[in-house]
C-alpha positions in Angstrom: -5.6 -21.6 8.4 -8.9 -22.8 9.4 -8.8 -19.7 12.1 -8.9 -16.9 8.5 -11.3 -18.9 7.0 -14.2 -18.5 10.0 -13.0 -15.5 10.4 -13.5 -14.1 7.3 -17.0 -15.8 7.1 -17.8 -13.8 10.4 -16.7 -10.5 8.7 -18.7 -10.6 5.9 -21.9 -11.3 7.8 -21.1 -8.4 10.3 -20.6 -5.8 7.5 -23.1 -7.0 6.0 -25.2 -5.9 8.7 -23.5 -4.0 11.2 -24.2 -0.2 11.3 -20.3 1.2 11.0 -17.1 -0.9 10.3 -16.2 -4.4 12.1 -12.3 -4.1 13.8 -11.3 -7.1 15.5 -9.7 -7.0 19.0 -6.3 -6.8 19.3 -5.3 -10.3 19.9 -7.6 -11.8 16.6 -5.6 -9.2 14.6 -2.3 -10.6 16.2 -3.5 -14.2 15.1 -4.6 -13.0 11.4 -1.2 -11.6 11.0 0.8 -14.6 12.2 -1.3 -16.8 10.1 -1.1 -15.0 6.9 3.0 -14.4 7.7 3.2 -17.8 8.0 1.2 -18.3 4.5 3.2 -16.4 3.0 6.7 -17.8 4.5 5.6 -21.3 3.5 4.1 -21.3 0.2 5.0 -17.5 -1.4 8.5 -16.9 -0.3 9.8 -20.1 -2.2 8.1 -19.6 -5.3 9.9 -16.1 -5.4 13.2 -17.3 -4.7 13.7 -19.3 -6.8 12.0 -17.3 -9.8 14.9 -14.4 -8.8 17.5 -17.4 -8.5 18.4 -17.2 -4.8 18.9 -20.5 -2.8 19.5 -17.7 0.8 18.3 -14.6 1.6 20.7 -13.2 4.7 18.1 -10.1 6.4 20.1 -8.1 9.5 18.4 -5.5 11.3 19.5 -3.5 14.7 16.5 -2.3 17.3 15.0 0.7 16.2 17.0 0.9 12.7 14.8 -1.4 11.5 14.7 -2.7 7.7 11.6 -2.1 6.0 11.4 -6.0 5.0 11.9 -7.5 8.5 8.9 -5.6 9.8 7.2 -7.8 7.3 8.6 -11.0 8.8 8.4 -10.2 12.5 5.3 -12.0 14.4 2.6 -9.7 15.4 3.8 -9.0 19.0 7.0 -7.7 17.8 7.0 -4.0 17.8 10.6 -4.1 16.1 14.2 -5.9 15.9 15.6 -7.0 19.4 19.1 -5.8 19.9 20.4 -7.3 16.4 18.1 -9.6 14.7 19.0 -11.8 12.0 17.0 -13.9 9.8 18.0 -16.8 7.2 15.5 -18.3 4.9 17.7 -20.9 2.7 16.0 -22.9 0.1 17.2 -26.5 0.0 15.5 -27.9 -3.3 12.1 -28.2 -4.5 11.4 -31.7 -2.9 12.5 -30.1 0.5 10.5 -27.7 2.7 12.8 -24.3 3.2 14.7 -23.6 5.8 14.2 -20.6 7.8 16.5 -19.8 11.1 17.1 -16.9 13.6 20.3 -16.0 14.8 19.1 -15.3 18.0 18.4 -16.4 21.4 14.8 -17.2 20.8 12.7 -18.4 18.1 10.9 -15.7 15.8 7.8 -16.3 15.3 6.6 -19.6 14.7 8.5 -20.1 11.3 12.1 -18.9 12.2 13.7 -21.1 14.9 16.2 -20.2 17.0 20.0 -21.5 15.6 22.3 -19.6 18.1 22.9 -20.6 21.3 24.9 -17.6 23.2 26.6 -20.0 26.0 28.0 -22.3 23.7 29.3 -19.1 21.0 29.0 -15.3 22.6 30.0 -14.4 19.0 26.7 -14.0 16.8 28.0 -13.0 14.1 30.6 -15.9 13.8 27.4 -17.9 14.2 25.8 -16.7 11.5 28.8 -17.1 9.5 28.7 -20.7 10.6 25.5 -21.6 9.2 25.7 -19.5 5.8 29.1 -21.5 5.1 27.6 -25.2 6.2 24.8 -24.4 3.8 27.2 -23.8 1.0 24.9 -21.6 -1.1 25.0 -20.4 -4.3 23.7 -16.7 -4.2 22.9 -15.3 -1.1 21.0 -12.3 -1.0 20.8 -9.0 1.2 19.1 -5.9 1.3 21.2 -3.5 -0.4 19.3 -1.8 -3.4 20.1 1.1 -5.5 16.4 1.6 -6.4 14.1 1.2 -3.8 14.5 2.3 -0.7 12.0 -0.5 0.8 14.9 -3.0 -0.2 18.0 -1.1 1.1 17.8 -1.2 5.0 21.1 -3.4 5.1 23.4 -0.8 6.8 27.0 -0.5 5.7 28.0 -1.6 9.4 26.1 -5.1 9.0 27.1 -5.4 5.6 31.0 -5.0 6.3 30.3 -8.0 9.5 28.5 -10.3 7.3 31.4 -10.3 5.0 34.5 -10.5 7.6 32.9 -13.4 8.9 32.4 -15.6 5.0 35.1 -17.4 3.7 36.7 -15.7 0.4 34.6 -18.4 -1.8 31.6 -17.3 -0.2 32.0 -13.6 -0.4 31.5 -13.2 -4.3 28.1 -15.1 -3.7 26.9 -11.9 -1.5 24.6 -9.8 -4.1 21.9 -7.6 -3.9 18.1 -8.8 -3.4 16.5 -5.7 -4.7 14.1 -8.0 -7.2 13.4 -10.6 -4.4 13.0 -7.9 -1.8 10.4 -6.4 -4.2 8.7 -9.3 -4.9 8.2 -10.3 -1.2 6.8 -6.5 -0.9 4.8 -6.3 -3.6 2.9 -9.6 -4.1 -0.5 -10.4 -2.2 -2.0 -13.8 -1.7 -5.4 -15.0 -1.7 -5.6 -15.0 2.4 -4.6 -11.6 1.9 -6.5 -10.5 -0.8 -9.5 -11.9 1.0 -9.0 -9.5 3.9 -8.1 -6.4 1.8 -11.5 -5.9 1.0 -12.7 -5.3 4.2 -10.2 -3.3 4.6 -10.9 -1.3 1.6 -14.9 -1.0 2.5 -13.7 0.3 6.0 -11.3 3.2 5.0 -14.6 3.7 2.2 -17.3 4.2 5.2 -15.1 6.4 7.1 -14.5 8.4 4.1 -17.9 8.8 3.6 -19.0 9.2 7.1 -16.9 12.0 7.0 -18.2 13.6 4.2 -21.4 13.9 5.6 -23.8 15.7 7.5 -23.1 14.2 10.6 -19.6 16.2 10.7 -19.7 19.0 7.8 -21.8 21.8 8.9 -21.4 24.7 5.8 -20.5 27.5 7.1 -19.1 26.3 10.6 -16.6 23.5 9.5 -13.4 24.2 7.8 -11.3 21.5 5.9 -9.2 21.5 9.2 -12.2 20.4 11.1 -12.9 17.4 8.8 -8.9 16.3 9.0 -8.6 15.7 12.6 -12.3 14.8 12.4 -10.4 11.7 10.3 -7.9 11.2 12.3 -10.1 11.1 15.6 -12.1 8.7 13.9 -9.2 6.4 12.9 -8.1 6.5 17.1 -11.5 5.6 18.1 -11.9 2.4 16.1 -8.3 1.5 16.7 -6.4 1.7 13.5 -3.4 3.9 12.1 -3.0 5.8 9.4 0.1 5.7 7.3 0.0 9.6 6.2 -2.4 12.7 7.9 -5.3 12.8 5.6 -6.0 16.4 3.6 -9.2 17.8 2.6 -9.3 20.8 -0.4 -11.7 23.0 -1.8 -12.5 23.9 -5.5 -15.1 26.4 -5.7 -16.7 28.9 -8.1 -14.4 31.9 -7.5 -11.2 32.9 -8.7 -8.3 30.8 -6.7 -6.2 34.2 -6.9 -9.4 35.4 -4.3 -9.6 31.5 -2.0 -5.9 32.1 -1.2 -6.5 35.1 0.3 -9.5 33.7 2.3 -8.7 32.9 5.7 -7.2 29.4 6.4 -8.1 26.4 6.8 -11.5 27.2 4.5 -14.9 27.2 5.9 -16.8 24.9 3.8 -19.7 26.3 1.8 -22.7 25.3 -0.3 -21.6 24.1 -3.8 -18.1 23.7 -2.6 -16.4 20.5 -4.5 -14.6 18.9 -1.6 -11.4 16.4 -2.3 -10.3 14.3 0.7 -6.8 11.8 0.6 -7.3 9.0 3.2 -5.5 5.8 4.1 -5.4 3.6 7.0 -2.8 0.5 8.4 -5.0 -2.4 9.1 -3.5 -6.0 9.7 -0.5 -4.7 8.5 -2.0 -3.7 4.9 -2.6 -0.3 4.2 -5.3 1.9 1.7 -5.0 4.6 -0.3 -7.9 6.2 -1.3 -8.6 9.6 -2.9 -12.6 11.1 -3.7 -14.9 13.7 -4.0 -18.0 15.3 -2.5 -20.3 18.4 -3.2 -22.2 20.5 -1.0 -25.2 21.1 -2.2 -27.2 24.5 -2.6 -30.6 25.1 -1.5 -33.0 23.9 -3.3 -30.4 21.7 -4.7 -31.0 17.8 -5.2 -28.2 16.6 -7.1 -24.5 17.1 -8.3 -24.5 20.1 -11.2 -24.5 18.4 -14.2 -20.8 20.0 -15.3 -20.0 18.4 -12.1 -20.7 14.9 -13.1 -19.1 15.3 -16.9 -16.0 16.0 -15.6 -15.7 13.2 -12.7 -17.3 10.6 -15.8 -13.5 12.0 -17.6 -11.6 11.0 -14.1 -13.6 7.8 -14.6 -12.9 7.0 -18.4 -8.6 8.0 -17.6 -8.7 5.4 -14.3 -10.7 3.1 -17.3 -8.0 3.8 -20.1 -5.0 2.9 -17.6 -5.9 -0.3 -16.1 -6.7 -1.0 -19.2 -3.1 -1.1 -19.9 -2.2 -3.5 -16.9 -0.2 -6.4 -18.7 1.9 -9.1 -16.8 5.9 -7.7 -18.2 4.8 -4.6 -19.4 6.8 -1.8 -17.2 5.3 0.9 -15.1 7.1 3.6 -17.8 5.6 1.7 -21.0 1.8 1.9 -19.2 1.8 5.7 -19.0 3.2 6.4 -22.1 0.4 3.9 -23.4 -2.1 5.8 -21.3 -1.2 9.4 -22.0 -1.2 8.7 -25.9 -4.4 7.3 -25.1 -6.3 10.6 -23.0 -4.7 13.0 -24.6 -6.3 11.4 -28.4 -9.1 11.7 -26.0 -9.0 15.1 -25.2 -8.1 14.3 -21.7 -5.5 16.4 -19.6 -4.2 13.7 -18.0 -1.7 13.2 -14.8 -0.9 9.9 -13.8 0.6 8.7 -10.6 -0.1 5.4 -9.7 1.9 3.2 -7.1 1.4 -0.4 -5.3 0.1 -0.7 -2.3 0.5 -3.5 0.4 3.0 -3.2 3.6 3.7 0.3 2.6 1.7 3.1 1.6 3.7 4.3 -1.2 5.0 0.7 -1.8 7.6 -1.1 -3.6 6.9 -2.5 -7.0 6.0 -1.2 -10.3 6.0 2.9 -10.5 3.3 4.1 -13.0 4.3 8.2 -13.1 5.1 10.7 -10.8 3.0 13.5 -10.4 6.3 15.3 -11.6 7.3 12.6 -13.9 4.6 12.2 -16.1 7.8 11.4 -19.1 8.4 8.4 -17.4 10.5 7.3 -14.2 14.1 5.5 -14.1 14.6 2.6 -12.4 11.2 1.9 -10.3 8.8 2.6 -13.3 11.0 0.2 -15.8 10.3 -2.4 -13.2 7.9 -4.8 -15.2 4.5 -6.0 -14.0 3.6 -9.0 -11.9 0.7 -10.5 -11.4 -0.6 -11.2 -7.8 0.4 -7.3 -7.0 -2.3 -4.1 -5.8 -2.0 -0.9 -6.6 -3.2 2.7 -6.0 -4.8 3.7 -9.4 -3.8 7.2 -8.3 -4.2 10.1 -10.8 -6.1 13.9 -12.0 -7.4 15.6 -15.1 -7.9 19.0 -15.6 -11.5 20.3 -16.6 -11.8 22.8 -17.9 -15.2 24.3 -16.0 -17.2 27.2 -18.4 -19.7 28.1 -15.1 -17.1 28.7 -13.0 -15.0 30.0 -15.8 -11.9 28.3 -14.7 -9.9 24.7 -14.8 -10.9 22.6 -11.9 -9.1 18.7 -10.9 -11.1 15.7 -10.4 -8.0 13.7 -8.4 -9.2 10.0 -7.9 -7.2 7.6 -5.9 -8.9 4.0 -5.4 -6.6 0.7 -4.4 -6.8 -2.3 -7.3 -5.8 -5.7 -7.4 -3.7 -7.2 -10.7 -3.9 -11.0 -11.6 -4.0 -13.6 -14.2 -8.1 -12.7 -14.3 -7.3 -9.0 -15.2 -7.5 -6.0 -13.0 -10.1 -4.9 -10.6 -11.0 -2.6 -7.7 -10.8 -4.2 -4.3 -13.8 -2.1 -3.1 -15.1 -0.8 -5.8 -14.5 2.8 -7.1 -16.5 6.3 -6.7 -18.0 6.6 -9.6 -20.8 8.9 -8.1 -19.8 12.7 -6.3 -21.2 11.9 -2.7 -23.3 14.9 -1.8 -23.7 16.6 1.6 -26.3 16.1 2.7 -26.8 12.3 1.3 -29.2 12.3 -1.5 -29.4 8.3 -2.8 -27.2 5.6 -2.4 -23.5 5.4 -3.6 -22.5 3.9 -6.3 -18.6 1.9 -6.2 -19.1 -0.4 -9.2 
């Protein structure tokens, strides 16, 4: 661990410093991710077990029908599953270290070691059938969920072999690990946590990079330009994206007239831009949503109506993390929150999501953008500390100058713990204006 520590020192003085965003090389990111995997194997995993009440969780995934939980548990310089890979973490009491084996003919990674040895038993499946029945557990888990799809990557075919190959006594034990699944998604540690931010300030300096005058030209560049301007950007320092990033125009004119306007837009003085952005970095991924305005000549500053209405997208992100409690469910928070706007005289719309190994990622649901009475199943899923999400929402404005509603749509990535909530990056809380005019303020 000493490796994350240094490196994270090293990090913090190059941003500090450095004139765009620091990406290590390929091979420092391989070692990050091994390290924190192996974190999270040794000291999270267990903790998580047992508060679901699992002493084995069984995961089975086929090359290139891969579960979306053993990405998360394959070393870095695994691209995906090898033929069929199976994994068994078994938890053999608190005063022991857990158990993790691979069915396979190598070890994976450096905390799964290899318990199959084809020469000796072609049969892999009987092998794992082998070591789930000499371990006698009481509930073993697997990836079968109703819910989420980030827990259900089981397939029926590998479902039906793990259970040919259990004794009757054992088969009753095989249940679903939606709630541990969920929980191994979902929660970040500190190592993590640590990292996130730079991750966060990176996607933030593309972002704004982007909205700037170094790529928006008004009345050359369309909102098509500044896309693949964002994802060229992403290619040249190395990193994915996890969605292709959009860029929208509100102006003052009638929208009945902008849709009959050429597309993609050409962006124009005193147009409100709106960009959605995210990159995959070290296997985490952001999700951020903000604005910019193109200002007029002669023109120093955001309009005034402008700033009144992104203060309200400020004040409904303020009211809902204001809700975040530790067992209060993703359904009870936005009821809590829309009660709390609309006494406001806020138009709210409230979409919020976690954030981690998946963009859109398991763990509790705050609203759907068409859900905004509440969602079944994923937004009754209570609260956890130790989790990140997308503070992800809009309000309508009503605009009297433009003499029409306009959206302020905000989208920043939090963090949730026994301290309280908090933005890993910051937030906007300023319109950035093209050209720059002052500094920008994330507070």
């Amino acid at each position: 661990m000493k490796y994350i520590l240094s490196l994270l020192l090293f990090l913090a003085f190059t941003l500090s410093f450095s004139q765009g965003p620091v990406i290590l090389t390929q091979r420092d990111q391989a070692r990050v991710i091994d390290e924190l995997l192996e974190d999270r194997l040794r000291i999270t995993l267990p903790a998580l077990m047992r508060r679901e009440g699992f002493d084995m969780w069984v995961v089975i995934s086929r090359e290139y029908n891969e579960d979306p939980v053993i990405e998360t548990l394959l070393p870095a310089t695994w691209m995906a599953a090898r033929r069929t890979t199976m994994l068994v973490a078994f938890d053999r009491g608190t005063d022991k270290e857990m158990e993790f084996l691979a069915v396979a003919r190598y070890d994976v990674g450096k905390a799964f070691k290899r318990a199959w040895d084809p020469d000796a038993n072609p049969d892999q499946w009987a092998q794992l059938g082998k070591i789930i029945t000499e371990r006698n557990p009481k509930k073993i888990g697997v990836n079968k969920a109703p819910s989420w799809g980030h827990a259900d990557g089981l397939t029926s075919n590998d479902y039906d072999n793990l259970i040919k190959v259990l004794p009757k006594n054992l088969q009753p034990k095989v249940v679903s690990a939606e709630k541990l699944a969920v929980s191994w998604l979902e929660t970040r540690t500190e190592k993590e946590m640590a990292i996130y931010q730079q991750i966060c300030r990176i996607a933030h300096e593309i972002i704004q990079e982007g909205f700037s005058d170094k790529v928006i030209q008004p009345g050359v560049t369309t909102t098509e330009d500044v896309v693949w301007w964002y994802r060229e950007r992403i290619k040249e320092l190395k990193l994915d994206t996890w969605f292709q990033p959009s860029v929208s125009i509100q102006r003052n004119e009638a929208d009945a007239i902008m849709a009959k306007r050429p597309q993609p837009l050409v962006i124009q003085p005193g147009d409100f831009l709106h960009v959605d952005f995210g990159i995959t970095y070290l296997r985490l991924n952001t999700d951020t949503q903000q604005h910019a305005y193109i200002l007029k000549a002669g023109e120093t500053e955001v309009p005034k109506f402008l700033k009144d209405a992104f203060a309200k997208g400020n004040r409904l992100q303020d009211l809902l993390t204001g809700n975040f409690k530790e067992g209060r469910t993703g359904n009870e928070i936005l009821k809590a929150t829309r009660d709390q706007a609309i006494a406001e005289g806020i138009t709210p719309s409230i979409y919020t999501h976690p954030i981690g190994f998946h963009g859109h990622a398991a763990g509790t649901t705050i609203g759907m953008w068409d859900m905004q009475g509440g969602v079944p199943f994923t937004g009754d899923y209570p609260m956890h500390y130790k989790t990140a999400y997308s503070i992800e929402l809009n309000c309508t404005v009503n605009i009297p100058e433009w003499k029409k509603d306009i959206r302020i749509q905000l989208e920043e990535d939090g963090y949730f713990d026994e301290t309280g909530f908090r933005y890993i990056d910051g937030r906007q809380r300023e319109i950035i204006t093209v050209p720059r005019m002052g500094g920008i303020n994330r507070q």
